[in-house]
C-alpha positions as CSV (number, residue, x, y, z in Angstrom):
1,X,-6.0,-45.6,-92.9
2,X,-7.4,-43.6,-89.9
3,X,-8.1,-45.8,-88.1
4,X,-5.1,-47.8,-88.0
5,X,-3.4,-44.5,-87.0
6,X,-6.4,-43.7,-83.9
7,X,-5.6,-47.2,-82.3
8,X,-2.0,-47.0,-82.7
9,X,-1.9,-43.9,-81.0
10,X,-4.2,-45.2,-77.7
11,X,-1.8,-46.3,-74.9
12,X,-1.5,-49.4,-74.0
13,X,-3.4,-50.9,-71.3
14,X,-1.8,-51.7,-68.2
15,X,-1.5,-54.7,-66.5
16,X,-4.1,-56.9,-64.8
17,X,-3.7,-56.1,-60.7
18,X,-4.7,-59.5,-58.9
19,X,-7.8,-59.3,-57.2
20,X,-7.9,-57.3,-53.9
21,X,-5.6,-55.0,-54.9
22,X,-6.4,-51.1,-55.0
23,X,-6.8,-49.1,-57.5
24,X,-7.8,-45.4,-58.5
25,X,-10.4,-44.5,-61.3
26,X,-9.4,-41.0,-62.5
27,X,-13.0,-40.4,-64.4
28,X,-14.7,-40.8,-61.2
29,X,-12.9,-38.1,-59.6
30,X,-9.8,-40.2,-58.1
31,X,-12.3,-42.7,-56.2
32,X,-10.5,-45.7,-55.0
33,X,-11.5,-49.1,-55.8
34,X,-10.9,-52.1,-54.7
35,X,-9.7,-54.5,-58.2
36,X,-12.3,-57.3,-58.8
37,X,-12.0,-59.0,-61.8
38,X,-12.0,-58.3,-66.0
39,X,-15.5,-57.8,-67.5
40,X,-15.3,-57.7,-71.1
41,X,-13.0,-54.2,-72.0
42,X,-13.4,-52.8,-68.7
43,X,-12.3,-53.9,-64.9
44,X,-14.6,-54.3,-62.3
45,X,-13.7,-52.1,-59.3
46,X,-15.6,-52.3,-55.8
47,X,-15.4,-49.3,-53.4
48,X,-13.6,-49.8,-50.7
49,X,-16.4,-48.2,-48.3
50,X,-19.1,-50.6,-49.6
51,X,-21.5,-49.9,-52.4
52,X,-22.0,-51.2,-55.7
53,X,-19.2,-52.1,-58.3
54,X,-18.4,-50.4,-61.0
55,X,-16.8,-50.7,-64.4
56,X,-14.2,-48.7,-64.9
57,X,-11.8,-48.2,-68.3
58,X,-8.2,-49.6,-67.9
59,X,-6.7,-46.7,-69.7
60,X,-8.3,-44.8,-66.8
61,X,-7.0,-46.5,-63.7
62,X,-4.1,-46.4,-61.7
63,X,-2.8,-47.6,-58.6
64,X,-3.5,-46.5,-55.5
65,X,-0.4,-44.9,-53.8
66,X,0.1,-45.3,-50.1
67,X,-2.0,-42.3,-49.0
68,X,-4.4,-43.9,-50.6
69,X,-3.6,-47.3,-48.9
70,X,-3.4,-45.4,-45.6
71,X,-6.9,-43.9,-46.2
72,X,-8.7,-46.9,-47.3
73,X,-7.1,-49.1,-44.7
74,X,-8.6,-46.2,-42.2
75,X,-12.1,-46.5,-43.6
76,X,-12.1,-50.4,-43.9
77,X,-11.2,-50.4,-40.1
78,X,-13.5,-47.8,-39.2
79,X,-16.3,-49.8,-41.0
80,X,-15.3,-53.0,-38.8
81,X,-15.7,-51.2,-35.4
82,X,-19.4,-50.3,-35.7
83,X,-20.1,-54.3,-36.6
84,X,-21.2,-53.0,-40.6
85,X,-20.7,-56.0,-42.7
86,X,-18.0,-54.8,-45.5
């Protein structure tokens, strides 16, 4: 049976992060995102510099490592200083 064999072979997904908590979507070029909440098969991610959420596929996300942290932490602070609503 293929395609017994195709889903056997697809990682698993990883965990559920708690809400808040930063993530990278590596078929959107690395952008970091903050974690929102489940939406169907795919995660809900928010950028961290404002915009619209997206969805993004599990298999496809990872967490954000401190550079990351330290860059998003920058832009969130940044954002606060000229009064924009976040």
């Amino acid at each position: 049976m293929p395609v017994e064999r195709e889903l056997s072979d697809r990682p698993a997904p990883p965990p559920v992060p708690a809400p808040g908590t930063l993530v990278v979507d590596t078929r959107r070029g690395d952008l970091v995102g903050e974690f929102r909440g489940v939406a169907g098969p795919y995660w809900s991610l928010r950028p961290v510099r404002g915009g619209a959420e997206w969805e993004a596929d599990p298999a496809h996300v990872r967490p954000a490592d401190a550079r990351e942290h330290l860059h998003a932490a920058t832009a969130i602070a940044n954002r606060r200083s000229t009064g924009e609503r976040l």
